[in-house]
N, CA and C atoms as an extended XYZ file, in Angstrom:
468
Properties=species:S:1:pos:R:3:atomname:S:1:resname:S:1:resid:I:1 pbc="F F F"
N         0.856       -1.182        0.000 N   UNK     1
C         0.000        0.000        0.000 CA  UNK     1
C         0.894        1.234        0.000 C   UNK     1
N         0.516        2.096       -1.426 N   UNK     2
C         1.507        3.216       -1.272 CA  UNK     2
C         1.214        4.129        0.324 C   UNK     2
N         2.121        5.323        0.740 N   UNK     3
C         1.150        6.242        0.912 CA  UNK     3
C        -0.170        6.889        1.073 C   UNK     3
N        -0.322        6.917        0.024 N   UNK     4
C        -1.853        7.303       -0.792 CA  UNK     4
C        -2.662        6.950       -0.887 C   UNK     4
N        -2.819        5.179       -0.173 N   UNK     5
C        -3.927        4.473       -0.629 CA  UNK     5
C        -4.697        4.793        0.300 C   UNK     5
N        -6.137        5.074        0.267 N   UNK     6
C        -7.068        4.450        1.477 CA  UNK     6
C        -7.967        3.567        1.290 C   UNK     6
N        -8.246        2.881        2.588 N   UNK     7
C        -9.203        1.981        2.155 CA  UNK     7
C       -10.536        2.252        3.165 C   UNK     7
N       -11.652        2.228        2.264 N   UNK     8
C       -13.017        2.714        2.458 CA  UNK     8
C       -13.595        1.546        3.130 C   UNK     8
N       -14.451        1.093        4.079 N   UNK     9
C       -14.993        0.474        4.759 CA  UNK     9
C       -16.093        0.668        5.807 C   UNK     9
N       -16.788       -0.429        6.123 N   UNK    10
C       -17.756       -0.679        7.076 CA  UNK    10
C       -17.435        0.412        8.252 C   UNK    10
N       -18.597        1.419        8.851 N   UNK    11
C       -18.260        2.621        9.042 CA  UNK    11
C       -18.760        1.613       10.949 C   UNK    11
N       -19.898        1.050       10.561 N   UNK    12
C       -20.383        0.307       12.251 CA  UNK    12
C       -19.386       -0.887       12.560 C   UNK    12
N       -18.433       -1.052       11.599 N   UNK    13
C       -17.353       -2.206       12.402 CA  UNK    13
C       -15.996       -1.416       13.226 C   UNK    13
N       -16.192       -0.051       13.222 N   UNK    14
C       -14.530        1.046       13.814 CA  UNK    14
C       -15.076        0.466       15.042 C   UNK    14
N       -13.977        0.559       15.715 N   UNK    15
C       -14.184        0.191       17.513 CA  UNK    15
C       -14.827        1.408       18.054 C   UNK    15
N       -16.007        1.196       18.612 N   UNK    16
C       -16.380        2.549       19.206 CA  UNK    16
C       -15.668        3.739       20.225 C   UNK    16
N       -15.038        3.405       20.835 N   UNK    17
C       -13.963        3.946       21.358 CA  UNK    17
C       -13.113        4.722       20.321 C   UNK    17
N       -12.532        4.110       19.187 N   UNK    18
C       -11.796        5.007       17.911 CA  UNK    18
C       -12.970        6.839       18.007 C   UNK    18
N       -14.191        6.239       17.774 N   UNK    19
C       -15.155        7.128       16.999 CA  UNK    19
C       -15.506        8.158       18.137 C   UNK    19
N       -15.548        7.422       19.422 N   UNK    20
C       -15.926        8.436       20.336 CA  UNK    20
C       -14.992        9.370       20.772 C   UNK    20
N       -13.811        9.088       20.655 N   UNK    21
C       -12.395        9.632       20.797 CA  UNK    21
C       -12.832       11.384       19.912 C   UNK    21
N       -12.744       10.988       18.755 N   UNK    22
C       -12.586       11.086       17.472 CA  UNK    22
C       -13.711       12.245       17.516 C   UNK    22
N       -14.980       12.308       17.928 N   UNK    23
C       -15.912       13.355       17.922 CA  UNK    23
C       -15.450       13.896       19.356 C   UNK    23
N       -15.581       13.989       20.309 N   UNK    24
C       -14.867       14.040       21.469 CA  UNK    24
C       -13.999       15.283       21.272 C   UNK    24
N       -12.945       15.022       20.342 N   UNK    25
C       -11.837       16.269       20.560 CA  UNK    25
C       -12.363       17.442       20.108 C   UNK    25
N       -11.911       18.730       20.772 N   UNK    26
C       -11.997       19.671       20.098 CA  UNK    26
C       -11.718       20.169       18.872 C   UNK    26
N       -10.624       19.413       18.154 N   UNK    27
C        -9.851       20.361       16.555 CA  UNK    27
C       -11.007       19.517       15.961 C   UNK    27
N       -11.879       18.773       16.403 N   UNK    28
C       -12.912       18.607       15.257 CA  UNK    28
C       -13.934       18.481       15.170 C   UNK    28
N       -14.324       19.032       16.512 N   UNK    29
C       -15.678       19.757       16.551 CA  UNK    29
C       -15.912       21.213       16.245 C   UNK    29
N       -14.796       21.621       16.120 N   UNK    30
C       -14.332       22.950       15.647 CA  UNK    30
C       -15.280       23.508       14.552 C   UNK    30
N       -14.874       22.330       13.707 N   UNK    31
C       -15.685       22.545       11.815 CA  UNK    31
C       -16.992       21.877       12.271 C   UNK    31
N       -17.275       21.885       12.817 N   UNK    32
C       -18.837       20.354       12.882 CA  UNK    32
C       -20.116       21.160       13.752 C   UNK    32
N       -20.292       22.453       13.060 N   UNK    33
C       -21.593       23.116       14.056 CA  UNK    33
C       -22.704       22.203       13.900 C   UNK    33
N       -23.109       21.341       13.111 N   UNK    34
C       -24.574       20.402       14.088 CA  UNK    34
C       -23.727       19.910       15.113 C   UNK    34
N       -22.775       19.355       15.146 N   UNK    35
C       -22.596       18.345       16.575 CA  UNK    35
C       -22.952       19.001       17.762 C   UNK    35
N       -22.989       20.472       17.933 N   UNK    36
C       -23.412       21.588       19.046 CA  UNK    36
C       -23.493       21.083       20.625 C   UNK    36
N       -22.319       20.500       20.999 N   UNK    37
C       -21.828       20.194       21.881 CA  UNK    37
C       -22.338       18.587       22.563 C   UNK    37
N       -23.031       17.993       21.450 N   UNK    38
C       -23.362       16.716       21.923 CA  UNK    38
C       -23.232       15.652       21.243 C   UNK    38
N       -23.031       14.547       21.374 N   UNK    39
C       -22.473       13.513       20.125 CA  UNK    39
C       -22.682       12.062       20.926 C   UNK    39
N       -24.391       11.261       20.358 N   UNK    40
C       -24.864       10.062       20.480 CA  UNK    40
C       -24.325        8.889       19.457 C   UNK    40
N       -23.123        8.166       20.040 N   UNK    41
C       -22.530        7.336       18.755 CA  UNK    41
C       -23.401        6.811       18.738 C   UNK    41
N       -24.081        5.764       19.130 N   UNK    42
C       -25.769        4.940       18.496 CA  UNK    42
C       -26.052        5.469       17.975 C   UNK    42
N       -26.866        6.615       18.286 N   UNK    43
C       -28.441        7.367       17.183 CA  UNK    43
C       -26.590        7.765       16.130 C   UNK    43
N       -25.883        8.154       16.532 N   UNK    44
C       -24.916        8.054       14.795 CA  UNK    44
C       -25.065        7.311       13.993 C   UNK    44
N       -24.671        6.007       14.469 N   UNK    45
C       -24.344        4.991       13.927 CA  UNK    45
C       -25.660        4.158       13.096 C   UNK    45
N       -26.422        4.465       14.048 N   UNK    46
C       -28.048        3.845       13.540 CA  UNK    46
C       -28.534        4.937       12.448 C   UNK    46
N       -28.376        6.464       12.458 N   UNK    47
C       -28.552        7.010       11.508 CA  UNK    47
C       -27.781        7.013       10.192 C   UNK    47
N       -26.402        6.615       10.027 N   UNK    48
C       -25.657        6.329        9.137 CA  UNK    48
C       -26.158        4.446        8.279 C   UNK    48
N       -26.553        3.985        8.810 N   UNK    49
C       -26.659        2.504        8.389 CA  UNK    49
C       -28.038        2.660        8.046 C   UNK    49
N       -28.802        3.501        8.207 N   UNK    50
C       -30.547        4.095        7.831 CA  UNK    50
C       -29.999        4.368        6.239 C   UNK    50
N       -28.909        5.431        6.385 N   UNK    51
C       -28.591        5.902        4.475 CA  UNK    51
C       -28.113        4.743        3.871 C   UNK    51
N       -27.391        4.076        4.300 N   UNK    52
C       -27.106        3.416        3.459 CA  UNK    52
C       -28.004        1.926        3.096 C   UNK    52
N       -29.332        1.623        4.147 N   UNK    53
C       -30.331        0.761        3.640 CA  UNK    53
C       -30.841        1.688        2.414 C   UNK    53
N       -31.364        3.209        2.811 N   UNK    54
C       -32.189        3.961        1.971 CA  UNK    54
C       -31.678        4.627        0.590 C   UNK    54
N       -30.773        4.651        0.574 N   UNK    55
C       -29.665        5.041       -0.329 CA  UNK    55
C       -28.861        3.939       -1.841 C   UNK    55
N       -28.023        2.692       -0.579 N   UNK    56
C       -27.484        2.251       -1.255 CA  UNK    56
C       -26.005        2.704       -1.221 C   UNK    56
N       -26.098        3.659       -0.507 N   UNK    57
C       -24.482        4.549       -0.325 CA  UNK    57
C       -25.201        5.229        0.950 C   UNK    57
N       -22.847        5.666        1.792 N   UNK    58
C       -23.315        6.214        2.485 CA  UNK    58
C       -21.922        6.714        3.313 C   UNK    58
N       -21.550        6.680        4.436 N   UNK    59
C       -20.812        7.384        4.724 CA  UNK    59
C       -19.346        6.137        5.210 C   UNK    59
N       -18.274        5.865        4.985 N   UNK    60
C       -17.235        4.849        5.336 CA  UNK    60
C       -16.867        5.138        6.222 C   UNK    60
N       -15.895        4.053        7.062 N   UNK    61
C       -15.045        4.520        7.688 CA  UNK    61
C       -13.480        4.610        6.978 C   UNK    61
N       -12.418        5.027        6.986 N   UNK    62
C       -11.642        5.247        6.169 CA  UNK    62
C       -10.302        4.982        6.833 C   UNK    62
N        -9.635        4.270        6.625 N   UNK    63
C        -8.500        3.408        6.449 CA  UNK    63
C        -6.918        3.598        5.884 C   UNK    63
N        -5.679        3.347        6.653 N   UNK    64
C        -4.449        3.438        5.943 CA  UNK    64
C        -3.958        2.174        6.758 C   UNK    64
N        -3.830        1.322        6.434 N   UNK    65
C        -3.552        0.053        6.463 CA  UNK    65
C        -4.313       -0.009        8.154 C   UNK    65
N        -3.777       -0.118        8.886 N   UNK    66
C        -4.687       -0.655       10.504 CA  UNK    66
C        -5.011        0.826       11.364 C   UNK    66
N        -4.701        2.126       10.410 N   UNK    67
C        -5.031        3.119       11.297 CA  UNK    67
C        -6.259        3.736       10.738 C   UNK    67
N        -7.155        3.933       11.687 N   UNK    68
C        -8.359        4.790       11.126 CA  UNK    68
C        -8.022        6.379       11.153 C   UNK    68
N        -8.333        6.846       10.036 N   UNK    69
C        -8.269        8.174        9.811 CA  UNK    69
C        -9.399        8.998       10.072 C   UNK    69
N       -10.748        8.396        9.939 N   UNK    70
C       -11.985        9.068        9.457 CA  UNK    70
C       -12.969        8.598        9.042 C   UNK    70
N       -14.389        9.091        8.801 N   UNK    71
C       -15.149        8.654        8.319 CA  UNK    71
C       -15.662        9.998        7.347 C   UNK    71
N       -16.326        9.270        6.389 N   UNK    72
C       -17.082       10.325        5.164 CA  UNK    72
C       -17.330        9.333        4.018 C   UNK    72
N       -17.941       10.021        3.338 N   UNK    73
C       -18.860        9.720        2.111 CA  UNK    73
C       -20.002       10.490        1.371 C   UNK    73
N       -21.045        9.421        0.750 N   UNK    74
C       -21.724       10.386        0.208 CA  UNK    74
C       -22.968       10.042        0.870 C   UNK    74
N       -23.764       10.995        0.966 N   UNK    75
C       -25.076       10.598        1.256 CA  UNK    75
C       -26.264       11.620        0.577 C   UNK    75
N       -27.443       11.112        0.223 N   UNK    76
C       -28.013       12.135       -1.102 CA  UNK    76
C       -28.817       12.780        0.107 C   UNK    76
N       -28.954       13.824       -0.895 N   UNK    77
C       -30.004       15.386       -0.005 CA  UNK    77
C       -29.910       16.095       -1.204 C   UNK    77
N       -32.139       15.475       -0.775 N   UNK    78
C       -32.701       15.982       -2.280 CA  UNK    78
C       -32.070       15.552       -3.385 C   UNK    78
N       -31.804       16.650       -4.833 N   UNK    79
C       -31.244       16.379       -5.853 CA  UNK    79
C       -29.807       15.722       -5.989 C   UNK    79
N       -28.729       15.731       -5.324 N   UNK    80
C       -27.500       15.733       -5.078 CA  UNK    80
C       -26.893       14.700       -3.981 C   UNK    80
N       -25.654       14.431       -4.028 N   UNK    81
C       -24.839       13.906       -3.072 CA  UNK    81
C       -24.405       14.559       -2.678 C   UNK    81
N       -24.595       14.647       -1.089 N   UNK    82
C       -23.629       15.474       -0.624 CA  UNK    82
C       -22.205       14.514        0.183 C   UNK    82
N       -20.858       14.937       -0.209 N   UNK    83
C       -19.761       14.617        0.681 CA  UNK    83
C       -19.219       15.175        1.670 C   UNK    83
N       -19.550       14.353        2.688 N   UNK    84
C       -19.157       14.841        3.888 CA  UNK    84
C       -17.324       14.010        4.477 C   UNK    84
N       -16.222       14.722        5.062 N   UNK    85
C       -15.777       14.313        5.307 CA  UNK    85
C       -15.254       14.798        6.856 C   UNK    85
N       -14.552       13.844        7.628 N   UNK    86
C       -14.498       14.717        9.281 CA  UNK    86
C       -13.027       13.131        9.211 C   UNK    86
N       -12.241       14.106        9.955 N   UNK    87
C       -10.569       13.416        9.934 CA  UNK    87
C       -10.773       13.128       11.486 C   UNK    87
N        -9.876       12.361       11.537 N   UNK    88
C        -8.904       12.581       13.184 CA  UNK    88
C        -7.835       13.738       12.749 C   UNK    88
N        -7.821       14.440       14.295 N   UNK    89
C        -6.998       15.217       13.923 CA  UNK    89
C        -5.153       14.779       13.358 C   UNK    89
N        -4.950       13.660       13.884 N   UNK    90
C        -3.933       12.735       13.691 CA  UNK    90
C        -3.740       12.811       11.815 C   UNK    90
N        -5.087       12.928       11.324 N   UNK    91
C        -4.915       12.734        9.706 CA  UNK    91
C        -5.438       13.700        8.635 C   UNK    91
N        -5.615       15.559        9.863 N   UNK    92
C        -5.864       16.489        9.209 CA  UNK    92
C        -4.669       16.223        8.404 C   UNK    92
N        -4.830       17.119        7.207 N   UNK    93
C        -3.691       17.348        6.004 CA  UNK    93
C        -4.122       16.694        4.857 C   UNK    93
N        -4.930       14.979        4.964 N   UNK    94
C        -5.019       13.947        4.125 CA  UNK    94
C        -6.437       14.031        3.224 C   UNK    94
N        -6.847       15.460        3.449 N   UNK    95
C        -8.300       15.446        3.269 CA  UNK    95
C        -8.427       15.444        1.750 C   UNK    95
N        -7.508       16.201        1.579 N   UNK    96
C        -7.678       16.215       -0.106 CA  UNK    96
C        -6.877       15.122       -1.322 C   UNK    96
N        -6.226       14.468       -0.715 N   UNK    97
C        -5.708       12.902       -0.927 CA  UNK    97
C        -7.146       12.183       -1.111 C   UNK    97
N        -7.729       11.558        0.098 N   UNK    98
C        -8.663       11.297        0.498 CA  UNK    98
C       -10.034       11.256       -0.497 C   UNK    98
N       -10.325       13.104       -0.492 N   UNK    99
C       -10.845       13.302       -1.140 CA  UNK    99
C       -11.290       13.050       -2.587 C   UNK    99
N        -9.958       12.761       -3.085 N   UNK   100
C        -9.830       12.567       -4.524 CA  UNK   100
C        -9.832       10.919       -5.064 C   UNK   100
N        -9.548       10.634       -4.044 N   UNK   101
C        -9.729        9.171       -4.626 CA  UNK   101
C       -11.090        8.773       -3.805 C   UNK   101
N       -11.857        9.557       -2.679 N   UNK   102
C       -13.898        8.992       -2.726 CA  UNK   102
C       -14.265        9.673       -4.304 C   UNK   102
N       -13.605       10.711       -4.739 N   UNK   103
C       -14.297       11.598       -5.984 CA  UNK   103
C       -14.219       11.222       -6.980 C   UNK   103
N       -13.142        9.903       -7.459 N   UNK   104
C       -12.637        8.847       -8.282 CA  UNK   104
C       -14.155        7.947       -8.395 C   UNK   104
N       -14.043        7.516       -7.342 N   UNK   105
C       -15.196        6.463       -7.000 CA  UNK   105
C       -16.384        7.245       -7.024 C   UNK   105
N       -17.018        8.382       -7.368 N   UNK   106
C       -18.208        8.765       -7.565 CA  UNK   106
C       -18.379        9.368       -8.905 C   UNK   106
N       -17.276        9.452       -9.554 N   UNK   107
C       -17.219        9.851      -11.544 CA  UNK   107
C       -17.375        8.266      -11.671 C   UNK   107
N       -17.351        7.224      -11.227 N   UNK   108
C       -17.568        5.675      -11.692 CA  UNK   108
C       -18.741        5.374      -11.405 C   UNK   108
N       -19.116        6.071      -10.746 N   UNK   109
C       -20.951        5.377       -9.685 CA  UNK   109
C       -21.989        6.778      -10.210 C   UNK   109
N       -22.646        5.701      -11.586 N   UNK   110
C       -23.661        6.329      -12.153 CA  UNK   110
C       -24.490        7.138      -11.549 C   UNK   110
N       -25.128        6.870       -9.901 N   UNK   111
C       -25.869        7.338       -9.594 CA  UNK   111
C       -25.413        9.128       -9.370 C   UNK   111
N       -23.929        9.189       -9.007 N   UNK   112
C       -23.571       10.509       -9.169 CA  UNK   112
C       -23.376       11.181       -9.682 C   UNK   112
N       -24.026       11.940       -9.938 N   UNK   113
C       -23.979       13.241      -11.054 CA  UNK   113
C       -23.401       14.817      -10.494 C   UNK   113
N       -23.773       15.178       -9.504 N   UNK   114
C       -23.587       16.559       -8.992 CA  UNK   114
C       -23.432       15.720       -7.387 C   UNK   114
N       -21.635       16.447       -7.365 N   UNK   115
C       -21.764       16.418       -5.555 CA  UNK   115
C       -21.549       17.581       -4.835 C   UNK   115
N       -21.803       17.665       -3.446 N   UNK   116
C       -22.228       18.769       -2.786 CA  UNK   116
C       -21.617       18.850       -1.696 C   UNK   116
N       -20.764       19.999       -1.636 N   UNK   117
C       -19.390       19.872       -0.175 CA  UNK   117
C       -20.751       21.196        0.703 C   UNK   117
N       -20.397       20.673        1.089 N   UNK   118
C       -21.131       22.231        3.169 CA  UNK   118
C       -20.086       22.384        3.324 C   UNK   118
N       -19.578       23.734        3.497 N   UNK   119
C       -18.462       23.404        4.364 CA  UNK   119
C       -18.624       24.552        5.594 C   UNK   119
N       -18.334       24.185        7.257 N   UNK   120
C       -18.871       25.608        7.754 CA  UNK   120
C       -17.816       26.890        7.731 C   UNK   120
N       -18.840       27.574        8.500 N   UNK   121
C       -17.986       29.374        8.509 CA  UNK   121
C       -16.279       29.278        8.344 C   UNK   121
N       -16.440       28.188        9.403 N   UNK   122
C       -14.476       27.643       10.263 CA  UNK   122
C       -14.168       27.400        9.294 C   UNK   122
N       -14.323       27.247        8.352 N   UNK   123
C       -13.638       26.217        7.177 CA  UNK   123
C       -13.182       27.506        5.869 C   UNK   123
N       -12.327       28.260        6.017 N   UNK   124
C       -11.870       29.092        5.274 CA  UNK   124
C       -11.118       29.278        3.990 C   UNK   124
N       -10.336       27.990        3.909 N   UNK   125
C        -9.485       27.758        2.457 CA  UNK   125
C       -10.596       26.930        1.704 C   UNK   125
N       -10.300       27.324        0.849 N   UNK   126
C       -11.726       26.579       -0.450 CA  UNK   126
C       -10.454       26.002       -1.475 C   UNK   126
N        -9.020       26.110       -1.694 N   UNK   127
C        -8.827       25.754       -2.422 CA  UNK   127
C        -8.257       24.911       -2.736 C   UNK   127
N        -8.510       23.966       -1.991 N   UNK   128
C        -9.040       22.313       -2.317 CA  UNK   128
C        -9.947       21.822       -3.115 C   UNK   128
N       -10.746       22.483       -2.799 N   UNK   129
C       -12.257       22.417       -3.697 CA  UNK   129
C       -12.151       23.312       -5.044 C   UNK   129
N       -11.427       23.953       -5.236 N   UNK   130
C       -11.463       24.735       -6.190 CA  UNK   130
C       -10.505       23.894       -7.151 C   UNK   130
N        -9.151       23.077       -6.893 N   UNK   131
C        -8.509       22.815       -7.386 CA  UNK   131
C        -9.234       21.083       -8.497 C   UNK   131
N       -10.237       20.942       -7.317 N   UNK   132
C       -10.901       19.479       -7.924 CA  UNK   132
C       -12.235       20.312       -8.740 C   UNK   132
N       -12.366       21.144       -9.115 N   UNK   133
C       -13.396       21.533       -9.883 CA  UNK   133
C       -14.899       22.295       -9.585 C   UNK   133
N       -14.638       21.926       -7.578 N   UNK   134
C       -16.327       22.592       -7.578 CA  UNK   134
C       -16.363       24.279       -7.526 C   UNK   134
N       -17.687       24.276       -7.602 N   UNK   135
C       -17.683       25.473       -7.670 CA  UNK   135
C       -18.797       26.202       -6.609 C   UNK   135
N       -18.140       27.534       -5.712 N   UNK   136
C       -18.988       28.359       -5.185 CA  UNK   136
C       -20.178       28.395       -5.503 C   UNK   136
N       -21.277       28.688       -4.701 N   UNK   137
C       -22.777       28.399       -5.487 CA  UNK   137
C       -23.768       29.427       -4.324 C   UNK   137
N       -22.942       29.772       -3.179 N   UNK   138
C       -23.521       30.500       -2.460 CA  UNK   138
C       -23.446       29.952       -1.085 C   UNK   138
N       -24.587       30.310       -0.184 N   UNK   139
C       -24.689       28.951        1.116 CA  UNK   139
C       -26.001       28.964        1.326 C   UNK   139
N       -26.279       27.996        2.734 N   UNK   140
C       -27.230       27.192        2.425 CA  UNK   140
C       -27.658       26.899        4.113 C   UNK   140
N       -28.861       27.174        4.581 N   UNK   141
C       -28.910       26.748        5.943 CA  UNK   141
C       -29.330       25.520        6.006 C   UNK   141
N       -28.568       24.729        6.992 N   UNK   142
C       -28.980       23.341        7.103 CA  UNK   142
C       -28.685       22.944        8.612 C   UNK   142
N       -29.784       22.567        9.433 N   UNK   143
C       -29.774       22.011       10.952 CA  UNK   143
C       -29.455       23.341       11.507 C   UNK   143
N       -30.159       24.526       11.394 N   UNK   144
C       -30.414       25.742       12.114 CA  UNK   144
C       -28.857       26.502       11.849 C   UNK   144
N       -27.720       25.931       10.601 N   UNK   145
C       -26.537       27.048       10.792 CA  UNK   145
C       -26.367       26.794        9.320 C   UNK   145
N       -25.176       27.973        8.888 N   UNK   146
C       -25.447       28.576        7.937 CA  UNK   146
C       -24.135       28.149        7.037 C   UNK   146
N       -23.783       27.463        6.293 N   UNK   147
C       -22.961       26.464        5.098 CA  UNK   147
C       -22.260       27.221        3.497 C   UNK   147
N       -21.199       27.298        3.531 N   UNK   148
C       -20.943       27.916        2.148 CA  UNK   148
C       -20.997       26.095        1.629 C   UNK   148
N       -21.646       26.590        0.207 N   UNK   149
C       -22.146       25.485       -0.423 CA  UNK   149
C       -21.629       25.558       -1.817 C   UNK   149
N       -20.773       24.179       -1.891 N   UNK   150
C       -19.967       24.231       -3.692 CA  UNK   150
C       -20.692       22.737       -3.980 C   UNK   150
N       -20.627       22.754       -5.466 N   UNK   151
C       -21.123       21.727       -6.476 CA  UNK   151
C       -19.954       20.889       -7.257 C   UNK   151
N       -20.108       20.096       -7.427 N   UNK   152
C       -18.820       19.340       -8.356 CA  UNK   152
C       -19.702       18.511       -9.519 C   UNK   152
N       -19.531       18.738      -10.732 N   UNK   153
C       -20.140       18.120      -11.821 CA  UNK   153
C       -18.877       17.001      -11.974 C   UNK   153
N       -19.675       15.666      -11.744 N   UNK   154
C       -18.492       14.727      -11.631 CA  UNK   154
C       -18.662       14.158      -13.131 C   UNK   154
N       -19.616       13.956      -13.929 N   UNK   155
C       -19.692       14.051      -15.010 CA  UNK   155
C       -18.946       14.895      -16.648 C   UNK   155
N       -18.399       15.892      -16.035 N   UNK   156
C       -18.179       16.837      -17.205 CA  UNK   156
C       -16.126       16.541      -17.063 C   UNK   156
C-alpha cells in the first residue's frame, strides 16, 4: 500500500472507542456546528446505516492500512450527493488525498452526477475544492446554521 492508498470500509465495524475519541476532541468539533456540543454514537451509527439501507451509499469509515483516519462519504439530499468528510486530527492534512480518490469512486458510480461539499464558517481555504473543480454556489442553511455550499459536476 503506497502512501496514498485508502481503504473505504464498514463505518459500524470502527471500535467505538476510535469514533468516540474522534468526535470528542476539540480540533474537530471545531468545523462540525450540528454536533453543538453533543455527540450520540448509536443514534450516529443507527442514523448512518438508515442511508445506506435507503440510499445504497453512504458514509465509510476510512483506512491506511490498521489506522483509522476518518469517516465520510456520500449521502443524497434531495437532488445531489452530498460529501461529507471529518478526519482525526492525527490525519488532518489527508483530506484532499482522500478526497480525490472517494471523488474517483463517484465519476464511476452512475448514480452521481452533482456532488455537494457544506463546508462551515471555520472552514476558510476553499482551495481544495477549487482545485478538484467545484464550484462556489452560495450557502445554504442546514440544521439551524449557515454552510458555504460548492457543487462538483463529476460528469463533465
Amino acid at each position: 500500500m503506497s502512501v496514498r492508498d485508502f481503504e473505504f470500509g464498514d463505518l459500524q465495524e470502527v471500535p467505538r472507542a476510535l469514533l468516540t475519541a474522534q468526535m470528542a476532541d476539540p480540533r474537530v468539533a471545531e468545523h462540525l456546528p450540528l454536533l453543538d456540543g453533543g455527540f450520540d454514537l448509536e443514534a450516529f451509527l443507527r442514523g448512518k446505516a438508515q442511508r445506506w439501507a435507503q440510499d445504497g451509499l453512504g458514509h465509510w469509515a476510512i483506512w491506511q492500512g490498521e489506522v483509522f483516519l476518518g469517516w465520510g462519504g456520500f449521502e443524497k439530499e434531495d437532488d445531489v450527493w452530498d460529501f461529507g468528510l471529518v478526519l482525526t486530527p492525527e490525519a488532518f492534512g489527508q483530506g484532499q488525498a482522500i478526497a480525490r480518490q472517494a471523488l474517483a469512486f463517484a465519476r464511476e458510480d452512475a448514480r452521481i452526477e452533482v456532488v455537494q461539499f457544506l463546508l462551515a464558517p471555520t472552514r476558510r481555504s476553499v482551495k481544495a475544492l477549487a482545485r478538484m473543480g467545484a464550484k462556489e454556489v452560495g450557502e445554504v442553511r442546514y440544521g439551524g446554521q449557515t454552510f458555504r455550499r460548492f457543487l462538483l459536476d463529476t460528469k463533465s
